[in-house]
C-alpha positions in Angstrom: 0.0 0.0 0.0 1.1 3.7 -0.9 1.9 5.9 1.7 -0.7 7.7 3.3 -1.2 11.7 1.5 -1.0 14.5 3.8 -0.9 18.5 2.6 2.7 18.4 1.8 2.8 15.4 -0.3 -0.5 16.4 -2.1 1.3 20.2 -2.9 4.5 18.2 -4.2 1.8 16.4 -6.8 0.8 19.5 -8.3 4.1 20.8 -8.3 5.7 17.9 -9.9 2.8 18.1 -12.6 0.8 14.3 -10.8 -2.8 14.3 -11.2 -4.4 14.2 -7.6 -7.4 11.7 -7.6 -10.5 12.0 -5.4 -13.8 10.3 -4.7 -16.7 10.4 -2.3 -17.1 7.8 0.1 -20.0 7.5 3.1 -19.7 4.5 5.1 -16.7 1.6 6.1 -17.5 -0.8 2.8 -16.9 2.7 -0.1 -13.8 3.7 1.8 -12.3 0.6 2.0 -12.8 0.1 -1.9 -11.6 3.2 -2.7 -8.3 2.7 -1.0 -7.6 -1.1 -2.1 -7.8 0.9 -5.8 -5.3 3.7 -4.5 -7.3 6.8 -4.7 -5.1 10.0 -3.0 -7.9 11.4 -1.3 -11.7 10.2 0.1 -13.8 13.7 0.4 -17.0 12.4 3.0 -19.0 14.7 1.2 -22.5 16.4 2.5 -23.6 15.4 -1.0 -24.3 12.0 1.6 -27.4 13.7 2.2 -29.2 12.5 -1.2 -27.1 10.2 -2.3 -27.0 8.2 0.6 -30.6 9.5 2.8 -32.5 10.7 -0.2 -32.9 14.2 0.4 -33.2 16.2 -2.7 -30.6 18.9 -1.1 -27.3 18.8 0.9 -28.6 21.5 2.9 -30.3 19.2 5.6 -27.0 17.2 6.5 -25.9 17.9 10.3 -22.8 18.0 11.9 -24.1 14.9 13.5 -24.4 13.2 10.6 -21.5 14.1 8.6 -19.3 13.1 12.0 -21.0 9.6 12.3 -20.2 8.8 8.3 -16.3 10.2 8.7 -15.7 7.9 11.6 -16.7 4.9 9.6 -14.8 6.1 6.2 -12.0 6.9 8.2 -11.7 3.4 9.7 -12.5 2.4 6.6 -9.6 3.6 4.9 -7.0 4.3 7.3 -4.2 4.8 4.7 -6.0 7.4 2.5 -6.3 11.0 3.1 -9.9 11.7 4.4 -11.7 14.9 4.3 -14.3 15.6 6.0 -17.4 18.3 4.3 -18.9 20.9 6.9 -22.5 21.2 6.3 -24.6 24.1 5.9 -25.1 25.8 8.8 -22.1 24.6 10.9 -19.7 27.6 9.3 -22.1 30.4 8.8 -22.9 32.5 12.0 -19.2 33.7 12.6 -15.5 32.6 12.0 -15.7 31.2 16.0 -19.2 29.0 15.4 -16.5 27.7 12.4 -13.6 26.8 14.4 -15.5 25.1 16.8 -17.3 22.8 14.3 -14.1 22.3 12.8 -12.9 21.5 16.1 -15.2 18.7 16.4 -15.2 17.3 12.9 -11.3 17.0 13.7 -11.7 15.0 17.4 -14.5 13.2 16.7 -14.4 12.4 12.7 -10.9 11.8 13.0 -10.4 13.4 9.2 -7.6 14.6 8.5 -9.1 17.9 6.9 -12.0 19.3 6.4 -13.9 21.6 3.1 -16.2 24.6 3.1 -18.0 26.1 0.3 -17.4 29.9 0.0 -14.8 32.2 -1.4 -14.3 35.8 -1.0 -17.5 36.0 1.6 -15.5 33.3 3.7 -11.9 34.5 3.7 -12.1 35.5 7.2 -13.4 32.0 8.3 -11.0 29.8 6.4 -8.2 31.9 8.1 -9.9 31.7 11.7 -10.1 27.3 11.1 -6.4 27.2 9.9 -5.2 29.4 12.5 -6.6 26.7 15.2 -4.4 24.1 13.1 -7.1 22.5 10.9 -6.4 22.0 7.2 -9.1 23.7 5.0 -9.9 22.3 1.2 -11.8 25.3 0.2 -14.9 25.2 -2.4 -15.9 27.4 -5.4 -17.5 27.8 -8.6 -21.2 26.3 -8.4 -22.0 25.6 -4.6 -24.4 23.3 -3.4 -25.1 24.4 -0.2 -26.1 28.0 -1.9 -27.7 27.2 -4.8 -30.6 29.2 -4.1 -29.2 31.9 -4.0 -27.2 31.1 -7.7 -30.8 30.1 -9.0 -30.2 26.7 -9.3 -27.4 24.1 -10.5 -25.9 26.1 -13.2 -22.5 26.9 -14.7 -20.2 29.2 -12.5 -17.6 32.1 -14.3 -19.1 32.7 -18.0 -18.2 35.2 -18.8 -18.0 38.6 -16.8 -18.4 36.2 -14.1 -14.9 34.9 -14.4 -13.3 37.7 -12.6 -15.6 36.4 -9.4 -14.0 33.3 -9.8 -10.9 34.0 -9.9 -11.4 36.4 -6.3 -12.8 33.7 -4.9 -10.0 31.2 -6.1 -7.3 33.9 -4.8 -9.2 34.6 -1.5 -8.9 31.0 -0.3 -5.6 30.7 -0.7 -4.8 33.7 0.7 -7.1 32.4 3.6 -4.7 29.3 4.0 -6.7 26.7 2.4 -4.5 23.9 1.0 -6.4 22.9 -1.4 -9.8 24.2 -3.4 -12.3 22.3 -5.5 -13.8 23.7 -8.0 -17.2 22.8 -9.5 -18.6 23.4 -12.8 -16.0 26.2 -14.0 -15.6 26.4 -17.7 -12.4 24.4 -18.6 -10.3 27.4 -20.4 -11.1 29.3 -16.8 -10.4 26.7 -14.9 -7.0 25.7 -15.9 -6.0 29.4 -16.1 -6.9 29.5 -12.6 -4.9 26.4 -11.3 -1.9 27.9 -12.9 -2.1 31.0 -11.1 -2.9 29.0 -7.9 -0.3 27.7 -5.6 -2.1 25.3 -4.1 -3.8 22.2 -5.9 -7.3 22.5 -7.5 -9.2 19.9 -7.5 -12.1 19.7 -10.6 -15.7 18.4 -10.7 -17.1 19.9 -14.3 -14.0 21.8 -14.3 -12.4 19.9 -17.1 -9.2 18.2 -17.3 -6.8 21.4 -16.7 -7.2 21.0 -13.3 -4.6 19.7 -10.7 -7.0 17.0 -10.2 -10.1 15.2 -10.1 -13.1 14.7 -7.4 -16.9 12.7 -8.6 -19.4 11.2 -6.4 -18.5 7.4 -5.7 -22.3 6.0 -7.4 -21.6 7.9 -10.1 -18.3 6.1 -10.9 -19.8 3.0 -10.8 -23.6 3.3 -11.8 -25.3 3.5 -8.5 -27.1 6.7 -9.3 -30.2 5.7 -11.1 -31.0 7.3 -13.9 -29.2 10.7 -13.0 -26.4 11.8 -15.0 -24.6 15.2 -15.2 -22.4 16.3 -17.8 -19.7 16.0 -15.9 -19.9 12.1 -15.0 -18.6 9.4 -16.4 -19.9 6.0 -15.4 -17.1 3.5 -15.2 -19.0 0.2 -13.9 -22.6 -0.5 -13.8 -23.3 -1.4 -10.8 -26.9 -0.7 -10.3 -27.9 -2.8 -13.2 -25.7 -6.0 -11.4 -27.1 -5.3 -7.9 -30.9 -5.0 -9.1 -30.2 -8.3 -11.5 -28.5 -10.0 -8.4 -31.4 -9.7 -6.1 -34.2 -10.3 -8.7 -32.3 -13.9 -8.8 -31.8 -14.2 -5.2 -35.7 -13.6 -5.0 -36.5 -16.1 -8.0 -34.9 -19.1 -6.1 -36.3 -18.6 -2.7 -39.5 -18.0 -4.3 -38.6 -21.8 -6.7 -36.4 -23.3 -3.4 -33.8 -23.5 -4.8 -31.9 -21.0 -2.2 -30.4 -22.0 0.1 -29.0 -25.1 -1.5 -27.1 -28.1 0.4 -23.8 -26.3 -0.6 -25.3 -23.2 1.8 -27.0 -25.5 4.3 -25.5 -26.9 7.4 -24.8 -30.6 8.3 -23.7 -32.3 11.2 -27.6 -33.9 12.3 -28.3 -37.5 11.1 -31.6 -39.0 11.2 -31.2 -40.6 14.0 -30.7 -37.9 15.7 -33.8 -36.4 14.8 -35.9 -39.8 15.6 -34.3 -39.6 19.6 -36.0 -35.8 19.6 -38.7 -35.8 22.5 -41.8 -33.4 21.2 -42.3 -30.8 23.7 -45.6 -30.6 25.8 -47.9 -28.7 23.5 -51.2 -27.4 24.7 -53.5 -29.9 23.8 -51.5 -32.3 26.0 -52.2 -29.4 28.4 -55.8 -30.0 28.1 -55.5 -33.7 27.9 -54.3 -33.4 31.9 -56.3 -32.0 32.8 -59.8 -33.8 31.7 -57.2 -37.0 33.2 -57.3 -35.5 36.9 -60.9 -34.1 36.6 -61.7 -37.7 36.0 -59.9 -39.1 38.8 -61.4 -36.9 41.3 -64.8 -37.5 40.0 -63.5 -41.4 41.3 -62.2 -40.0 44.6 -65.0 -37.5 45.8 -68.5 -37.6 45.6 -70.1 -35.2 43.2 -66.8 -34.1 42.3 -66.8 -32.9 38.3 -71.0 -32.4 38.6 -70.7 -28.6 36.9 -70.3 -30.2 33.9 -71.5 -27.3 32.1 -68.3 -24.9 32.7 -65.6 -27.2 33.1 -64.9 -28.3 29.4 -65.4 -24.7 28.4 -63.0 -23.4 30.7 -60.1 -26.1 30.7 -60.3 -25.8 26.5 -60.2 -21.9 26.5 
C-alpha cells in the first residue's frame, strides 16, 4: 500500500505536474474500496445527504451526521487521506461557530481535513479554522449548499463572471486553504486559474486542466439511477448487477432452490432427529387436565357435577 497523502505530499503532486485523484465515500465498505484501488484522497461529502438518505438537497445534513459517516470512512480507509465536508449551517454565523465545528469534525471524525463552500464571503473564516491548526480544502464555482441563492445548479464564471471566480479562487488561498475544489467552472477558466494558484485544485465539471479530479462514488460505478450530469462518467454499472443479483436471489427462494445443500449446514443424522422428544404442546395441556378431573370425579362424591363450565374453561 502507498503511503498515506498528507498537505505536503499532495502540494509536491501539483508541483511535480501528478494528477491528484479523489472520490466520495459514506460508510466503512466505499472507503475501503476506494483505498484497495489507491485513490489519493476520500472527500465524505454532504452530498451523503441524497445520495445516501434521499434528500433532494445537501442542505439538511448535520454536523451529526457528517461526523458519524467520517468515523466509519476513516476506519474504513486508514491509509488514504480523508476529508471531511462541513454542512450548511455549521460555518455560517461567525468565524468562532467555524472553528469550533471544525474542532469537532477534527476530534470526533478523526479526518484529517475538512472543506467549506465559499470564497471571498468566507476569507475570514478559512483563516480563523487554519489558524486553530485545521487544514481547509476550500470550495468554489457552483456551490451546493447556496444554490438558491445562484438560481439553481448552473454553470459558475461565463463570462463577466470569471473575474468572481478568480477572487474567490485567490481569497482561499490567501485564507490558507491547502487545497480548493472547484465545480462546474468552464475548462479554459479553470486551468488558467490552477496555474495562477499555488495550491492544488481539485475539478468536478471543471475539465481536465485542473490539478485533479473529485466525482461522487455511485456515479463512478452506476449507482445513481437514472441521473447523469455532464460531468460524469460512469465506469461500472453497478446498479444494473445489484438489481439483476437480487431479482435472482428472489426467484430461487421464491422456486427453493436457495439455500442449496452447498449453503446449508450438516452435522444432524436422522437418528438424531428420531431420539428428539416433542415438547408438551397445549393440547397435551388439556388432555391433563380432563385425566385429573376424572380421577377426582372417582375420589370424591359429586366431584366434576358442573359439567356445564368445566370443558369450556379447561379448552379456553
Amino acid at each position: 500500500m502507498a503511503k498515506k497523502k498528507n498537505v505536503l505530499t499532495l502540494q509536491e503532486m501539483k508541483n511535480n505536474g501528478e494528477k491528484i485523484t479523489m472520490i466520495t465515500a459514506y460508510d466503512y465498505p466505499m472507503a475501503s474500496f476506494a483505498e484497495q484501488a489507491g485513490v489519493d484522497t476520500i472527500l465524505v461529502g454532504d452530498s451523503l445527504q441524497m445520495v445516501v438518505l434521499g434528500d433532494d438537497s445537501t442542505v439538511g445534513a448535520t454536523l451529526d451526521t457528517m461526523i458519524h459517516h467520517t468515523k466509519a470512512v476513516v476506519k474504513g480507509a486508514p491509509g488514504t487521506f480523508v476529508i471531511g465536508d462541513m454542512p450548511f449551517g455549521s460555518y455560517h454565523v461567525s468565524p468562532e461557530q467555524a472553528v469550533a465545528s471544525a474542532v469537532r469534525f477534527m476530534k470526533e471524525g478523526r479526518c484529517d481535513a475538512v472543506k467549506m463552500e465559499g470564497g471571498v464571503n468566507m476569507e475570514d473564516t478559512i483563516r480563523a479554522i487554519t489558524s486553530a491548526g485545521i487544514p481547509v480544502c476550500a470550495h468554489i464555482g457552483l456551490t451546493p449548499q447556496t444554490t438558491a441563492m445562484l438560481g439553481g445548479h448552473k454553470v459558475q464564471g461565463r463570462g463577466e463572471a470569471a473575474q468572481k471566480v478568480l477572487d474567490d479562487a485567490l481569497a482561499v488561498e490567501r485564507a490558507g486553504a491547502f487545497m480548493v475544489v472547484f465545480e462546474c467552472v468552464p475548462g479554459v477558466l479553470a486551468e488558467h486559474i490552477s496555474k495562477i494558484l499555488t495550491i492544488p485544485v481539485i475539478g468536478i465539471g471543471a475539465g481536465a486542466g485542473t490539478d485533479g479530479q473529485v466525482l461522487v462514488f455511485h456515479d463512478v460505478l452506476g449507482l445513481s439511477g437514472d441521473f447523469k450530469a455532464k460531468f460524469v462518467k460512469k465506469f461500472r454499472d453497478l446498479g444494473t448487477e445489484a438489481t439483476e443479483g437480487i431479482a435472482d436471489y428472489i426467484k430461487e427462494v421464491k422456486e427453493g432452490t436457495f439455500p442449496a445443500e452447498e449453503n446449508t449446514f450438516g452435522g444432524v443424522t436422522e437418528e438424531d432427529i428420531s431420539s428428539l422428544k416433542e415438547p408438551i404442546g397445549l393440547d397435551d395441556i388439556k388432555g391433563g387436565f380432563r385425566t385429573i378431573r376424572d380421577g377426582l370425579k372417582n375420589l370424591v362424591p359429586g366431584a366434576g357435577r358442573d359439567q356445564n363450565n368445566s370443558d369450556e374453561d379447561h379448552d379456553k
